[in-house]
C-alpha positions in Angstrom: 83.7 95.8 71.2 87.0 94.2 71.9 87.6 91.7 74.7 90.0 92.9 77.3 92.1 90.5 79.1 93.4 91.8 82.4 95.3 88.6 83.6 98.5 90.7 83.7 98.0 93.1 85.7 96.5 91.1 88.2 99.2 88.7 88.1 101.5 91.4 88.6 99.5 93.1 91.9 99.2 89.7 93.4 102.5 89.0 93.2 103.6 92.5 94.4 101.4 91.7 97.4 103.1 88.2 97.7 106.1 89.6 97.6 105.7 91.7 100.8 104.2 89.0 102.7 106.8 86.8 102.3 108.0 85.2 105.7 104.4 85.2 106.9 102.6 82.5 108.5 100.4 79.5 107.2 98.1 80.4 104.3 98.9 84.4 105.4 101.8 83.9 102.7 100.6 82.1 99.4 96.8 82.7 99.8 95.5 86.4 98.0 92.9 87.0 99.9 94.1 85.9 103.4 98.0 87.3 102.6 95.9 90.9 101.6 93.8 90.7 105.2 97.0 89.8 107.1 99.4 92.6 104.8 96.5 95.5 105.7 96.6 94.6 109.2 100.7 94.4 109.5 100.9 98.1 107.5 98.1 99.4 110.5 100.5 98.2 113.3 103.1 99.5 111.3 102.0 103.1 111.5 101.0 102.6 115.2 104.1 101.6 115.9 105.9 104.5 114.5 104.0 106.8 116.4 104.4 104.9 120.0 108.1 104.7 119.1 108.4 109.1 119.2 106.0 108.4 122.7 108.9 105.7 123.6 111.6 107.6 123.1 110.4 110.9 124.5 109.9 109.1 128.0 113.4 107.4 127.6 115.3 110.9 127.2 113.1 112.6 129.9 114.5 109.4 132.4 118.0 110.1 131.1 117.7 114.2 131.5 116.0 113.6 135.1 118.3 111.0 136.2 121.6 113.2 135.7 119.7 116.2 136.9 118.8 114.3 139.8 122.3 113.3 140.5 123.3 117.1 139.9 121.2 117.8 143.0 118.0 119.5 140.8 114.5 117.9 140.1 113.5 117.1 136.3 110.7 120.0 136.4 113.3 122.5 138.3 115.9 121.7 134.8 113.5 122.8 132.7 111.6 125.6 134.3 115.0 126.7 135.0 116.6 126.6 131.2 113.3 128.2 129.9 113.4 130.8 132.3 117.4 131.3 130.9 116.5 131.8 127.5 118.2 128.0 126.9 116.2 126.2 123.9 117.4 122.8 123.8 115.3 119.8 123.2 115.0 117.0 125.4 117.1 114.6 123.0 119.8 117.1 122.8 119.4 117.2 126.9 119.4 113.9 127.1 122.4 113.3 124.5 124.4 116.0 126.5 124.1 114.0 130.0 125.6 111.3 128.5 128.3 112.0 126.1 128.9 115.6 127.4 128.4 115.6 131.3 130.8 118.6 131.8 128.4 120.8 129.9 125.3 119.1 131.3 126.3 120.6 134.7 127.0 123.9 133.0 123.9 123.7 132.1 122.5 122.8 135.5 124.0 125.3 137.3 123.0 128.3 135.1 118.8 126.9 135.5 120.0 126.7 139.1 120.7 130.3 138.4 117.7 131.3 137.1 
């Protein structure tokens, strides 16, 4: 049976995984086993964080959307119980977006949940 030599491809992961761990700390840069530890542990917060960004920015447009509503003289749970019950499917980011670029049809808006 033939020897195999596998130096190559090793040589290529390791520097693959180098290569993203570049600007790390200490031995968390140049060291295999410790720059693969520190890399697994970076792509885990990674994906947190990419999920408690959607939670971040959900809260942020709900504060926008209540804080015009509020200065519209409505609550935030009166806007949207209000728009649902008028048939009006917009998202919160598209709320939010409106109440700040677009304050004129905000308050249409407002006043027709008022409405219903």
């Amino acid at each position: 049976m033939t020897r195999v030599k596998r130096g190559v491809n090793t040589k290529k992961r390791h520097k693959k995984l180098l290569k993203q761990t570049e600007g790390f700390w200490g031995q968390r840069k140049n060291v295999i086993r410790r720059a693969e530890e520190t890399l697994l542990r970076a792509m885990a917060f990674a994906y947190k964080g990419r999920k408690l960004k959607k939670r971040d920015m959900r809260g942020l447009f709900i504060t926008r959307i209540g804080a015009a509503a509020k200065e519209r003289g409505i609550s935030y749970s009166q806007l949207t119980h209000g728009l649902k019950q008028a048939n009006i499917e917009l998202n919160r980011k598209m709320l939010s977006q409106l109440a700040i670029f677009e304050p004129e049809a905000f308050t249409k808006l407002v006043d027709l949940a008022k409405v219903a």
